[in-house]
C-alpha positions as CSV (number, residue, x, y, z in Angstrom):
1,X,52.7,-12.0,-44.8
2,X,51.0,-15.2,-43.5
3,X,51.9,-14.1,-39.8
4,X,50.7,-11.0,-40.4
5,X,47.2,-12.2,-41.9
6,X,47.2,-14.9,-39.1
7,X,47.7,-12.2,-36.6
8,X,45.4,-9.4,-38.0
9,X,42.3,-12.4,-37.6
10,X,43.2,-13.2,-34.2
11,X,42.8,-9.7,-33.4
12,X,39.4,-9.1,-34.6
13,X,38.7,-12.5,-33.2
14,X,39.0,-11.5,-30.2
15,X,37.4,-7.9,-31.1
16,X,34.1,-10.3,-31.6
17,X,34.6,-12.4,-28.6
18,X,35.0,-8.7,-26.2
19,X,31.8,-7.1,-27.8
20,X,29.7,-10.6,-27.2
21,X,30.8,-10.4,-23.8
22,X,30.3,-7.0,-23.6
23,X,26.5,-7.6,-24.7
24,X,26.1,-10.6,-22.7
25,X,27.1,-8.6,-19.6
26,X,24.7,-5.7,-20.6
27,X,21.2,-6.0,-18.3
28,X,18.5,-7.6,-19.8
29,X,15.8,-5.5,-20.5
30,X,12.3,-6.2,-19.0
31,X,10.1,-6.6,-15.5
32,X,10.1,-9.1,-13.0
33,X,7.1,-10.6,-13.1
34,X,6.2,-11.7,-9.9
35,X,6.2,-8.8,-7.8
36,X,4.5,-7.1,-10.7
37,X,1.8,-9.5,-10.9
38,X,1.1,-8.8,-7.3
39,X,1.3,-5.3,-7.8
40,X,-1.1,-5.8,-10.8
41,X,-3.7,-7.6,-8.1
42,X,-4.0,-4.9,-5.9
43,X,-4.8,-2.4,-8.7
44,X,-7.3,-4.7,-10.2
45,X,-8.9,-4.6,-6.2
46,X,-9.1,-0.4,-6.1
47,X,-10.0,-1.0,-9.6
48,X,-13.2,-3.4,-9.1
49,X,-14.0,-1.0,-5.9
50,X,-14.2,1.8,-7.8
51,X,-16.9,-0.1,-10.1
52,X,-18.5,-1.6,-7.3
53,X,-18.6,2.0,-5.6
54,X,-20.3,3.0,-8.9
55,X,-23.0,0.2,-8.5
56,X,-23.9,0.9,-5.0
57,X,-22.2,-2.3,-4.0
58,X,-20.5,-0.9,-1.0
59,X,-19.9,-3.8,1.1
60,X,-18.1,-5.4,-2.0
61,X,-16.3,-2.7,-2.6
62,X,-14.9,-2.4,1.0
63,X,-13.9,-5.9,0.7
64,X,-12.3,-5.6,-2.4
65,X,-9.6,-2.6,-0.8
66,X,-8.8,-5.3,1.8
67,X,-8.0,-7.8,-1.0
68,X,-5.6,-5.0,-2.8
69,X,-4.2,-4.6,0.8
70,X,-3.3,-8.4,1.2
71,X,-1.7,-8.0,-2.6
72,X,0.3,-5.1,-1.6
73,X,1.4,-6.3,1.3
74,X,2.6,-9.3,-0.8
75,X,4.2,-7.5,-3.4
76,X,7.3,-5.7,-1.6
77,X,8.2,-8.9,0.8
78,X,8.2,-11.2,-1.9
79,X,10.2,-8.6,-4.3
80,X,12.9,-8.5,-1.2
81,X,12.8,-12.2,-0.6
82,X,13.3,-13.0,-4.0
83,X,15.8,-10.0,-5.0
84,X,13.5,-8.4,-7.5
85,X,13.3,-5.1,-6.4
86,X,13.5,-2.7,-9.5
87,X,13.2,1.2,-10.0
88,X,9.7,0.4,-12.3
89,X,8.3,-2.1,-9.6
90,X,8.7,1.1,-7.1
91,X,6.7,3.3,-8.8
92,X,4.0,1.0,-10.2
93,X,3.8,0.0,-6.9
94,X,2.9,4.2,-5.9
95,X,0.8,4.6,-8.4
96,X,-1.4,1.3,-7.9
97,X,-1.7,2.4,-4.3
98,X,-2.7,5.9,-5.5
99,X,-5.8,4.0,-7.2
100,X,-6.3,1.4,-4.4
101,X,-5.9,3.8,-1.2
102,X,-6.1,7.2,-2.5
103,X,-9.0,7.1,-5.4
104,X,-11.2,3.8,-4.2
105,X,-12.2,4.8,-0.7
106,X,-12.7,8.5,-1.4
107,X,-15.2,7.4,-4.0
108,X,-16.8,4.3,-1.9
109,X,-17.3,6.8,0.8
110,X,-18.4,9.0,-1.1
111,X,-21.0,7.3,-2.6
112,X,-21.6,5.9,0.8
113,X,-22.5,8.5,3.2
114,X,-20.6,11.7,2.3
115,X,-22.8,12.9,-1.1
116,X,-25.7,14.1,0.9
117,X,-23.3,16.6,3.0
118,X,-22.7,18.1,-0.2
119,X,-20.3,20.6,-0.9
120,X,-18.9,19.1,2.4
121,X,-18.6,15.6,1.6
122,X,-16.9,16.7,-1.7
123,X,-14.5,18.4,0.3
124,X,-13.8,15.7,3.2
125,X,-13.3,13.4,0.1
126,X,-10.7,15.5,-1.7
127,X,-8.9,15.6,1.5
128,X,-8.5,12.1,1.6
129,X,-7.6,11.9,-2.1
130,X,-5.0,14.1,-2.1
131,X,-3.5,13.2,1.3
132,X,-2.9,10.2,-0.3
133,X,-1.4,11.2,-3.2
134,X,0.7,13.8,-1.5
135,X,1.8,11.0,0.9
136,X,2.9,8.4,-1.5
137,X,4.8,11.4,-3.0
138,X,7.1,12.1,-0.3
139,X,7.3,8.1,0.8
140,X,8.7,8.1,-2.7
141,X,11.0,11.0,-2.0
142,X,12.3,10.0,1.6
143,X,12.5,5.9,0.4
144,X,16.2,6.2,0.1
145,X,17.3,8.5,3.2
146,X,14.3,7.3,5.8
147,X,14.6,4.5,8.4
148,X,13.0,1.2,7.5
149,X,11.6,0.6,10.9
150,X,9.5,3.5,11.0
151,X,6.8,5.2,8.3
152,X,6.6,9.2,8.5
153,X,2.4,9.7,8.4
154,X,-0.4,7.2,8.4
155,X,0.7,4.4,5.4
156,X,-2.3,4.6,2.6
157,X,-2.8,1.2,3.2
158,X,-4.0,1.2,6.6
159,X,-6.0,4.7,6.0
160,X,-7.4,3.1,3.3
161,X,-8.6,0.0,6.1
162,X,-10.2,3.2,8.4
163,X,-12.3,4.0,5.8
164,X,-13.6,0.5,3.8
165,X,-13.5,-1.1,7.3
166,X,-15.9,1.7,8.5
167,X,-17.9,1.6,5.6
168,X,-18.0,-2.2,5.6
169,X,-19.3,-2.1,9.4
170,X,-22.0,0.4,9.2
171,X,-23.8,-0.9,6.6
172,X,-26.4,-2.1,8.7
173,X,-26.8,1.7,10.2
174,X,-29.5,3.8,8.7
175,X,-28.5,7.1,7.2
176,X,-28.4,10.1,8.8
177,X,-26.9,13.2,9.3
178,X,-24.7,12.8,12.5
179,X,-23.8,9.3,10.4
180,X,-22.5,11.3,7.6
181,X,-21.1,13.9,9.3
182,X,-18.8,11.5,11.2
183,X,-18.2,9.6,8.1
184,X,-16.9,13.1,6.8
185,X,-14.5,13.2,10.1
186,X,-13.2,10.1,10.1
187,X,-12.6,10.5,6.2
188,X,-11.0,14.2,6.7
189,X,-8.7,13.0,9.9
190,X,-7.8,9.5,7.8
191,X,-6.1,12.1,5.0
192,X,-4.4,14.0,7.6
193,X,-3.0,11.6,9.3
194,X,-1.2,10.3,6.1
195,X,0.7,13.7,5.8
196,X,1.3,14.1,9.2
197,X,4.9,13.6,11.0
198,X,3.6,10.8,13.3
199,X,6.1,7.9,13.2
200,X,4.4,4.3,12.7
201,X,6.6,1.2,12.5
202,X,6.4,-0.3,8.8
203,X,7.3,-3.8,10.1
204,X,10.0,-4.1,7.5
205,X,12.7,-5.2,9.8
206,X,10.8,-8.9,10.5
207,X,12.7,-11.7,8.8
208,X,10.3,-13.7,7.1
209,X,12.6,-16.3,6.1
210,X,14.1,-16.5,9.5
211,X,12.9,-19.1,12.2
212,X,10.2,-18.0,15.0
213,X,9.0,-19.5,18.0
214,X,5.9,-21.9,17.4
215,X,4.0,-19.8,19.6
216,X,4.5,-16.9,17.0
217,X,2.6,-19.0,14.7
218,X,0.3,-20.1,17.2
219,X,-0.9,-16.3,17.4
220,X,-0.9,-15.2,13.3
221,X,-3.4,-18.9,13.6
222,X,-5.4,-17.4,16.0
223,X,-5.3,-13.9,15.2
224,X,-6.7,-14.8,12.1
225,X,-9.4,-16.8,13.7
226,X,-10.2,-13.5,15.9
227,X,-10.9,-11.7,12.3
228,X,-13.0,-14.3,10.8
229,X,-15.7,-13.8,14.0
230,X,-17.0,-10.5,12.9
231,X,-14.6,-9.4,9.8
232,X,-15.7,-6.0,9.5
233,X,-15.8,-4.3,13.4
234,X,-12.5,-6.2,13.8
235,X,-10.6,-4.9,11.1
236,X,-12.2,-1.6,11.6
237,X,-11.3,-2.1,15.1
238,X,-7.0,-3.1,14.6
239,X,-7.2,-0.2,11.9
240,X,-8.3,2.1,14.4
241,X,-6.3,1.2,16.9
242,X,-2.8,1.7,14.3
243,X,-4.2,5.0,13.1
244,X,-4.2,5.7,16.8
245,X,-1.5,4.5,17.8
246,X,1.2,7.5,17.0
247,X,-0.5,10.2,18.2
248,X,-1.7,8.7,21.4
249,X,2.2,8.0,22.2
250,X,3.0,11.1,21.1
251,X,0.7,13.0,23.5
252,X,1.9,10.6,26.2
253,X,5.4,11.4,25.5
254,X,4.3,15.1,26.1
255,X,2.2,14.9,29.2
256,X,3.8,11.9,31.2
257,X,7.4,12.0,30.2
């Protein structure tokens, strides 16, 4: 009978050792924080551009889409370099890009330029709006079957540079009606670009952690101090030129090749 007492404890001894283990070895639940607090940063930037927008404080409210730009940028690359990457980071991620480069610059150029066009500017703002949203849709759709090297339409983020870097330029520029009716262009184009099939390269494939020549870092020094001359027509300017960029190759393809 002792033996058999003796035995029956080490069995649920061990029964109580395998279900610890078992919860140990269960995921914890919870977010990573860092990432998130990035992501976090760049909604707070659409965020206080949409209020700005409100105000009239346009030139605040473009810079404020480039700060939710340099957050975003941030948030993926340091969720990759520090193995963080997680199903809810992804889709806070979309959504605080929604608000960031979908809702702010429709409604800063919108209360820029496009609300004396009207019924127009309402529309050539929707565009934009819902390009976005339809893009970051099917990003979110194709993330798992589509090439990292490459983005399929315009990336919300640099649309979202067209726009505020436009607004943030012209502010000097009295308004007008050819001012606003290019506004409502560039804002209409912007929003079909994002849903277009135009291949961009998304840049994913650089190794941040790897090591580069110094003259790499000699030009992200001086690139930087190229930007700081005249902020706004040079940023408009290198988001022009990547907005550009895939459908002046693909009509060269076309025509010279």
């Amino acid at each position: 009978m002792k033996n058999t007492d003796a035995s029956s404890k080490i069995v649920e001894l061990d029964n109580v050792v395998e279900s610890l283990d078992s919860e140990s070895s269960r995921p914890r639940k919870g977010i990573y924080l860092l990432p998130n607090l990035l992501t976090t940063g760049a909604l707070f930037g659409g965020f206080f551009a949409v209020l700005s927008g409100f105000n009239g404080g346009f030139e605040l409210a473009a810079i404020a889409i480039f700060v939710a730009m340099v957050f975003d940028g941030l948030d993926g690359r340091v969720a990759r370099m520090t193995n963080t990457q997680s199903d809810f980071g992804v889709q806070y991620d979309s959504l605080s890009d929604m608000v960031s480069f979908g809702v702010a610059p429709a409604v800063v150029v919108y209360g820029w330029s496009l609300e004396s066009l009207g019924k127009v500017g309402i529309a050539a703002a929707f565009v934009y709006a819902s390009c976005a949203a339809l893009r970051l849709a099917r990003f979110n759709v194709q993330s798992g079957i589509s090439s990292n090297k490459f983005f399929i339409g315009l990336p919300s983020p640099a649309a979202a540079a067209l726009i505020a870097g436009f607004v943030w330029s012209a502010q000097s520029l009295e308004s007008s009606l050819w001012l606003s009716s290019l506004t409502a262009l560039l804002t209409a184009c912007a929003g079909l670009l994002m849903v277009s099939n135009f291949k961009y390269p998304s840049f994913k494939s650089i190794d941040m952690r790897g090591k580069v020549p110094f003259v790499v870092i000699l030009s992200i020094v001086m690139s930087f101090v190229v930007i700081t001359i005249d902020p706004p027509r040079i940023l408009l300017m290198l988001a022009l030129g990547f907005a550009l960029y895939a459908p002046v190759k693909f009509l060269w393809s076309k025509f010279y090749s």
